[in-house]
C-alpha positions as CSV (number, residue, x, y, z in Angstrom):
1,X,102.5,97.3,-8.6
2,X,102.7,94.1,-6.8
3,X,99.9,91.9,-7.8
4,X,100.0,89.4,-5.4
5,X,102.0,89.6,-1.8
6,X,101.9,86.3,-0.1
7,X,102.1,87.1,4.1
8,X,103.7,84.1,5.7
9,X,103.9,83.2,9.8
10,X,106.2,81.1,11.5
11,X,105.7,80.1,14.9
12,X,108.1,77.8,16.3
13,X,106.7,75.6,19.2
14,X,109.1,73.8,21.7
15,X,107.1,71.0,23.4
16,X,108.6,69.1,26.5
17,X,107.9,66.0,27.3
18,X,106.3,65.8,30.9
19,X,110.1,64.5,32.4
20,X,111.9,66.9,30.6
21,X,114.2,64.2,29.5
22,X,114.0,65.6,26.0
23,X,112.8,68.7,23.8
24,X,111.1,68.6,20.4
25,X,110.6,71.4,17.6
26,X,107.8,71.7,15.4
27,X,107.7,74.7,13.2
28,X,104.4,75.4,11.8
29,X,103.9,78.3,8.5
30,X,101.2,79.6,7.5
31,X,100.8,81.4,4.1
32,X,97.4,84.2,3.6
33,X,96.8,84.8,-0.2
34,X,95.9,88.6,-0.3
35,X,92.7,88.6,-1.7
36,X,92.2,90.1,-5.7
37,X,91.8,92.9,-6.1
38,X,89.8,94.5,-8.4
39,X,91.6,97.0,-11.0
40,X,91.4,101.1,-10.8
41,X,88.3,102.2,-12.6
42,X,88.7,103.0,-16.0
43,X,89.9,106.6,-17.0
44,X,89.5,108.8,-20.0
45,X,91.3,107.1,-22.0
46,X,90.5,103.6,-21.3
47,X,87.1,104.5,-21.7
48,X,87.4,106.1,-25.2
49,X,89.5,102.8,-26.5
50,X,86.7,100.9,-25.0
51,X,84.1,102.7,-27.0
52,X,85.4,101.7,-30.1
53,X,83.0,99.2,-31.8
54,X,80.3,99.5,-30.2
55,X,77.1,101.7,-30.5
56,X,74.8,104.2,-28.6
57,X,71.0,105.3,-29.1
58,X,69.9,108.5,-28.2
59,X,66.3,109.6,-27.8
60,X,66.9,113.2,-26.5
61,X,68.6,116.3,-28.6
62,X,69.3,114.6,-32.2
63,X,68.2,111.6,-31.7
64,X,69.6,108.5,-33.7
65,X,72.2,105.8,-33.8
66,X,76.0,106.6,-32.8
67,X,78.5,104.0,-34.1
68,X,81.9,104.5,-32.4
69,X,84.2,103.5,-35.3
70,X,87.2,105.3,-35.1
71,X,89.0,106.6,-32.2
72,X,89.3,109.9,-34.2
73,X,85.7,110.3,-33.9
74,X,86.3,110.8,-30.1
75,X,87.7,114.3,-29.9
76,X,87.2,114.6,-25.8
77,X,85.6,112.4,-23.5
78,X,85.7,113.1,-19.4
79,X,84.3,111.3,-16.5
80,X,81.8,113.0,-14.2
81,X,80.0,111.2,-11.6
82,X,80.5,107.2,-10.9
83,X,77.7,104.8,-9.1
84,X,79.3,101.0,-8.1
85,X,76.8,98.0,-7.3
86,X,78.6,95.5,-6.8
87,X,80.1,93.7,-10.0
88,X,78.7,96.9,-12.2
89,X,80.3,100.6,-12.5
90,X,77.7,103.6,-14.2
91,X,79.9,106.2,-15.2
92,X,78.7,109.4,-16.4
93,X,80.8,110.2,-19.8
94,X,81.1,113.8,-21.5
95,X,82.2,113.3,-25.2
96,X,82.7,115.7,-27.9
97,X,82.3,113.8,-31.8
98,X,83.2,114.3,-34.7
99,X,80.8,113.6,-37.9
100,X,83.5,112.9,-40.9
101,X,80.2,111.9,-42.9
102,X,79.8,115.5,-43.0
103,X,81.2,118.0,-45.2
104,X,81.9,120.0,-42.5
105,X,82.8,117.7,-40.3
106,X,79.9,118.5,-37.8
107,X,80.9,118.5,-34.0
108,X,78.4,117.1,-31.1
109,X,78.1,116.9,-27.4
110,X,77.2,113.7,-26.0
111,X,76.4,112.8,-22.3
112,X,76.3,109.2,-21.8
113,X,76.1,106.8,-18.9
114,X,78.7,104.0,-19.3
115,X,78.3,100.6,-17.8
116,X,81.2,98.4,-17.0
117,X,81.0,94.6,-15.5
118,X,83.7,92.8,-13.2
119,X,84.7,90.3,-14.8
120,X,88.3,88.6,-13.6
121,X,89.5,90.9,-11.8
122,X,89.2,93.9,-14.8
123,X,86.2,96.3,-15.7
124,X,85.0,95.2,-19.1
125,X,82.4,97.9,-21.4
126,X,79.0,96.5,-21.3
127,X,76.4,99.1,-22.3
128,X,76.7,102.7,-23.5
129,X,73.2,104.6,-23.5
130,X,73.0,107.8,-25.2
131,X,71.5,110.5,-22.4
132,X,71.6,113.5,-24.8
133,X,73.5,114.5,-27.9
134,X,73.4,117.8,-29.4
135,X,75.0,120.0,-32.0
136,X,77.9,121.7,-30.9
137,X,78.7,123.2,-34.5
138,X,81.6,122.3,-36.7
139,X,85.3,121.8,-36.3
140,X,86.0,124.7,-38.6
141,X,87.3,122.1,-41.3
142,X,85.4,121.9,-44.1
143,X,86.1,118.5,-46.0
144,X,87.2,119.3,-50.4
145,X,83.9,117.9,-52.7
146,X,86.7,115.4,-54.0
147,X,86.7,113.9,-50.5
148,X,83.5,114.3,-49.2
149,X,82.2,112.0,-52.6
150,X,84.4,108.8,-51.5
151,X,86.8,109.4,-54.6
C-alpha cells in the first residue's frame, strides 16, 4: 500500500513582453499532500490481540469481572455490527472463552460492544463493556487434580 502519493502540476507560462522583442519562462509546481488516511477498521484478529490486558464487567447472564489474560482464553471472537462517530468506532464483538480456573475448563459466550479511538492515523482499544456472558458448557477437557491445584 502506498501510504503517501504526492500529486504534482507543472504549468509552464510563456510571457511576452508587450514588443515581442523577447520571451520569458516561468515554470510554476505545485505539490497536494493526499490527505491521511485513517487505517482499515480492526478485524478479528486485531481485535482479540487488542483485548489482551484489559478487562470487561458484565451485569447480564453471569455477571462478574472478565480479565483478558491470555490469548488462549479467546477461543473465537467475530464482528457483527459497527457504528462510527467521528474519532470513535462501537463494534459489536461475539467471543467464545475459555475458563482455565476451572477444572473443566468451562466455556462462555460473550457479546460485547468494543470501543476504539483515532488516534494518529490507527484505531487504538479504549473500552470493552460486557453486554451478556453466559455458559456455553465446557470444552470437553477436563484439567488432572495435579494441575488444576497449581502443583
Amino acid at each position: 500500500m502506498i501510504s503517501r502519493i504526492l500529486t504534482a502540476a507543472a504549468a509552464m507560462m510563456i510571457a511576452i513582453t508587450a514588443d515581442s522583442s523577447e520571451a520569458l519562462n516561468t515554470s510554476q509546481t505545485t505539490i497536494t499532500p493526499e490527505p491521511v488516511t485513517l487505517a482499515s477498521y480492526p478485524d478479528d484478529e486485531k481485535i482479540k490481540a487488542d483485548l489482551i490486558g484489559h478487562f470487561m464487567y458484565v451485569a447480564d447472564g453471569l455477571p462478574g469481572f472478565w480479565e483478558f489474560s491470555s490469548p488462549s482464553t479467546i477461543q473465537f471472537g467475530n464482528t457483527g455490527s459497527t457504528r462510527r462517530d467521528g474519532d470513535l468506532l462501537e463494534i459489536n464483538f461475539t467471543l467464545f472463552l475459555v475458563d482455565y480456573k476451572t477444572k473443566e475448563r468451562s466455556l462462555y459466550r460473550a457479546e460485547t460492544v468494543i470501543e476504539y479511538k483515532q488516534v494518529a492515523g490507527t484505531w487504538e482499544l479504549s473500552t470493552v463493556r460486557g453486554k451478556t456472558i453466559k455458559d456455553a458448557g465446557t470444552t470437553g477437557f477436563v484439567m488432572p487434580n495435579y494441575l488444576q491445584n497449581g502443583c
